[in-house]
C-alpha positions as CSV (number, residue, x, y, z in Angstrom):
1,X,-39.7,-68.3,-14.1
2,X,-37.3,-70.9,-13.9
3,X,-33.5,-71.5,-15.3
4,X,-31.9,-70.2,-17.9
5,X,-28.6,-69.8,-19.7
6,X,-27.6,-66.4,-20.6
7,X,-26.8,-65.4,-24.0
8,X,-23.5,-62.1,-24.2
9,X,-21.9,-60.8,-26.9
10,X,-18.3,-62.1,-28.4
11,X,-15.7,-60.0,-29.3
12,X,-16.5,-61.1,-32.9
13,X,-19.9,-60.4,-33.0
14,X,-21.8,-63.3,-32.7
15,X,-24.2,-64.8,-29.9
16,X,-22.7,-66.8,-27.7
17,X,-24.4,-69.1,-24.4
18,X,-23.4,-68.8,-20.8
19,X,-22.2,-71.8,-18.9
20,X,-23.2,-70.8,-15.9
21,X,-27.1,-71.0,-14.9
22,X,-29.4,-68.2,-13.9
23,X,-32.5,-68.2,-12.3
24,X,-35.0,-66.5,-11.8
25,X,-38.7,-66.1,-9.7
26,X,-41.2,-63.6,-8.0
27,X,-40.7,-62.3,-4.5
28,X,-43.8,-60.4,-3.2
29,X,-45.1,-59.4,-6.5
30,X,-41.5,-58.5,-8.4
31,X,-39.6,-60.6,-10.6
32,X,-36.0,-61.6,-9.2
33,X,-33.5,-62.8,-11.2
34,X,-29.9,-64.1,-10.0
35,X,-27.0,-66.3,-10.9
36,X,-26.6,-69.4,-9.2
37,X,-23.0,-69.5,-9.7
38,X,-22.7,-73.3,-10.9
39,X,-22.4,-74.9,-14.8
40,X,-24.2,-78.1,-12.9
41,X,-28.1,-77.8,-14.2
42,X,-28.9,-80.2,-11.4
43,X,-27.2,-78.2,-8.9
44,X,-28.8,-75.2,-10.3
45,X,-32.4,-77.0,-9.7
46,X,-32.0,-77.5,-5.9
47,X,-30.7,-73.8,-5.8
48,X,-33.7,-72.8,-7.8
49,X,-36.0,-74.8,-5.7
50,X,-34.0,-73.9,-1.9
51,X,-34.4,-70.2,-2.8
52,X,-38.5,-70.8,-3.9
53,X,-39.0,-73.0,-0.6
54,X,-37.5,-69.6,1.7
55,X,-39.7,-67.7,-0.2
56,X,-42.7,-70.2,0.7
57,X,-41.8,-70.5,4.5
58,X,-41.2,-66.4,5.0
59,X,-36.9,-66.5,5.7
60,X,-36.1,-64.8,2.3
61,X,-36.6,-61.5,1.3
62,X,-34.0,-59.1,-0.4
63,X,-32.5,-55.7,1.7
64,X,-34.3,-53.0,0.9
65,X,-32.4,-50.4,-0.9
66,X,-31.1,-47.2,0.5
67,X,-30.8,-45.0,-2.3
68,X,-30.1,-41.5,-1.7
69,X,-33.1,-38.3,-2.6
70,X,-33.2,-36.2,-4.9
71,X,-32.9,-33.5,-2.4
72,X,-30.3,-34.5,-0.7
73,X,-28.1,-34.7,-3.7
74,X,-29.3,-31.7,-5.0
75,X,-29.1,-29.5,-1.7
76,X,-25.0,-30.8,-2.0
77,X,-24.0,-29.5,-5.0
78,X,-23.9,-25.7,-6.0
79,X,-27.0,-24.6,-8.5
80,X,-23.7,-23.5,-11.5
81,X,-26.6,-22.9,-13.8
82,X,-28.9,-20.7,-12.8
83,X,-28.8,-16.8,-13.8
């Protein structure tokens, strides 16, 4: 857990490194990984280490996700297959 750089893909082929600085760190028992949106390592480091102090103290946690069922999404659409 910490920084890193991100490596993508040119349009020739080869490996290439980010500029900008990702982080990443563990939020009740998951692995988190974000960008911190600056090419400044130093500034990435307080980011890093404001985002692993909310953690710490209780203010941060991520929204939960609202993801539709199965059955909803199923019970919307006509069976065409079946016959």
């Amino acid at each position: 857990m910490g920084l890193y750089q991100r490596n993508k893909r040119g349009r020739d082929g080869k490996l290439r490194q980010s500029f900008i600085w990702w982080m990443c760190y563990a939020s009740d028992g998951k692995r988190h990984c974000e960008s911190t949106k600056t090419t400044n390592k130093r500034l990435a480091t307080r980011i890093l280490n404001k985002r692993l102090s909310e953690i710490v103290e209780g203010k941060f946690s991520l929204p939960k996700s609202n993801a539709p069922k199965l059955e909803k999404v199923c019970g919307r659409f006509p069976s065409i297959h079946q016959a």
